[in-house]
N, C-alpha and C positions, 0 to 999 in steps of 0.2 A: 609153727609150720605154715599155717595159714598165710599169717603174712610172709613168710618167707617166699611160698608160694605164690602170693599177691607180686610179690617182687618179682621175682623171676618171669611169672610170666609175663608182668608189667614191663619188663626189661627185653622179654622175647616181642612183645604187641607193637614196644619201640624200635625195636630191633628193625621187627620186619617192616615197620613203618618208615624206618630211617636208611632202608635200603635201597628201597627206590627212587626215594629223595636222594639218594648219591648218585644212581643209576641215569636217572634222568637226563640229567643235566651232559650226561657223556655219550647219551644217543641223541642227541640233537647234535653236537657237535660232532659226532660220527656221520650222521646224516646228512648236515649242512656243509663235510668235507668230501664228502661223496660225490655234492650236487654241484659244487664247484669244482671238481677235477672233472663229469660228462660234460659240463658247461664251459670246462676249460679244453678239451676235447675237441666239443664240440664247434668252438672257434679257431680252434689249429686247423682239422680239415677243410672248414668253410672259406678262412683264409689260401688252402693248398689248393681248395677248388678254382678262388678266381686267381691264384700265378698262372692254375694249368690254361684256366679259360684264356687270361693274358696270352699265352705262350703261344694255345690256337691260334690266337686270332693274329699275334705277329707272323705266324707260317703262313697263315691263308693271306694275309696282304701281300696286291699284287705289286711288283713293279712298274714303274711309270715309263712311259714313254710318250714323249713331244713328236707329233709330227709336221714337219712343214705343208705350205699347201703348194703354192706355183713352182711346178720344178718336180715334185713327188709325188703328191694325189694328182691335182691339175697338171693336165701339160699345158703351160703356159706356151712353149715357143712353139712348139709344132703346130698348136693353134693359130696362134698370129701366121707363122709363116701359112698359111692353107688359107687364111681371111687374106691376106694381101693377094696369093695368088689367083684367090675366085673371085675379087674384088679388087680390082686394079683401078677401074675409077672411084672409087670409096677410100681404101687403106692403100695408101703411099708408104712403103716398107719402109726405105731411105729419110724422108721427111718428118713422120709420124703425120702425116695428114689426113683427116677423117674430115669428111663432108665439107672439106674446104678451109677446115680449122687446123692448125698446127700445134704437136702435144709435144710435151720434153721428151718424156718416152712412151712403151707402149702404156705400161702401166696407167698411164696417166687416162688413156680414153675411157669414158662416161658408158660403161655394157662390158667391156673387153672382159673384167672375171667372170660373167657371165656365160660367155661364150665357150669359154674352154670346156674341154673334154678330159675323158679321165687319164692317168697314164695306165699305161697297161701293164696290169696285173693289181695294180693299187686297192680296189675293190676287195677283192676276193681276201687278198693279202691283209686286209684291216679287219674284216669278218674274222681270220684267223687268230689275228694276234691278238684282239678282242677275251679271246678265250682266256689266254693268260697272264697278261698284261692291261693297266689301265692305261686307256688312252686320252690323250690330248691333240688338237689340234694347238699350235702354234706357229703362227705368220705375224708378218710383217703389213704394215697397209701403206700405200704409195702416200706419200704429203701430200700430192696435185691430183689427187682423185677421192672427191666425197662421198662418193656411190658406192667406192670399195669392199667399207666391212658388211654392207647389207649385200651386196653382190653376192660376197664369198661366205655368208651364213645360207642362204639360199639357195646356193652351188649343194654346200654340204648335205643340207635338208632333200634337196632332191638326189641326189645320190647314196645319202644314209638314214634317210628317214628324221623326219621331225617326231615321230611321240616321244614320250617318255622311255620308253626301251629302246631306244636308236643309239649307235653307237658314240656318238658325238654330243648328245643332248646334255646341254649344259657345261659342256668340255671345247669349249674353244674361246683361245687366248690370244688378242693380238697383242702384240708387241714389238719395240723394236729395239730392247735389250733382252735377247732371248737370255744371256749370260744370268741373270737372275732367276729364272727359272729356276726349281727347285725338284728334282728327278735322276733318274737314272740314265736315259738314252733322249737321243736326239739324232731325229732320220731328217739331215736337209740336204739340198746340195747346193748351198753358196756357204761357205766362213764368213759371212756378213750379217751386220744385226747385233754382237754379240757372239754369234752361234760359234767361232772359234773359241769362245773363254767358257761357254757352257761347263758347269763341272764335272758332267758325267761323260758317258762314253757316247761320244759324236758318229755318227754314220754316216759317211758322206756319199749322199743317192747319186750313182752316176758316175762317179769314180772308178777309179781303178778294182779296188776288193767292192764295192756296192754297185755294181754296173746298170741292176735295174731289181723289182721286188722278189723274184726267186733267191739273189743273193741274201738278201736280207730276212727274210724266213729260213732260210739255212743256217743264216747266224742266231738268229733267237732261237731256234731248237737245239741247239748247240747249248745255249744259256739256260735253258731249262733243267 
């Protein structure tokens, strides 16, 4: 009986010894199937966080728009025409003649983007569209005038501010295939340059439906 006993209990000592030796090995693998479904979990959301954040951030991107400058911001002609008229012995309308010199066109005289004034309503109108829309300037520069692009960054800057927070700062493009551009709208008013093959929706300032900047903030609120 002794031994019998010796046995049995020897058989229960192993028993219970041999128990948790089976046991073991299937809580670890219970454990380590746990740690990789939170972990796997935990990478589905992370990944659903940045589609949503993607998603944000395509809503929040604004629309572009190009704007021209002589003709829509600048009034180019009404300026020249008011310098020829207060200056009859300086600017020869007919000629192009300045101080004696004869130019191909206006564009062509050394100050003339200078001088210009704004058109009206263009200001206020840019401040606005600012809000929802990024903006670009895009113009043209005459062949026969070197002074031009410095002219007409310095037109802007005194008009829209040169710091960093100013609407135009570091957003102007000259060009004279505007057609490449790459955006949604474009406010000019000549089809020249390109600006008839632009591929987005062209506004022609001055026209018929764009007659001056009230029409054309009717139409972007509209697009809103």
């Amino acid at each position: 009986l002794k031994n019998s006993n010796s046995r049995t209990i020897g058989m229960r000592f192993r028993g219970s010894r041999m128990k948790p030796s089976l046991e073991l090995p299937l809580t670890k693998v219970s454990r380590n199937a746990e740690r990789f479904q939170v972990r796997k979990i935990i990478t589905v959301i992370f990944h659903i966080l940045l589609i949503l954040k993607g998603l944000e951030g395509l809503k929040m991107n604004k629309k572009i728009i190009y704007i021209d400058m002589d003709g829509v911001l600048a009034d180019f002609d009404g300026t020249v025409d008011q310098l020829f008229r207060e200056n009859p012995g300086k600017f020869c309308e007919n000629t192009k003649i300045v101080d004696g010199k004869a130019y191909r066109s206006n564009s062509s005289i050394p100050g003339i983007f200078g001088m210009l004034k704004p058109v009206a309503g263009a200001l206020d109108a840019v401040n606005e569209l600012s809000q929802n829309y990024d903006l670009f300037v895009l113009s043209s520069l005459p062949w026969g005038n070197a002074t031009a692009a410095q002219e007409k960054v310095l037109w802007l800057k005194r008009y829209f501010g040169e710091d960093e927070n100013s609407v135009f700062y570091k957003r102007i493009i000259f060009s004279s295939r505007k057609d490449l551009a790459i955006g949604d709208y474009l406010i000019d008013d000549r089809p020249t340059n390109g600006a008839e093959k632009f591929p987005g929706k062209v506004l022609r300032f001055g026209g018929e439906e764009f007659p001056d900047w009230r029409a054309v903030l009717d139409f972007f609120e509209r697009e809103i």
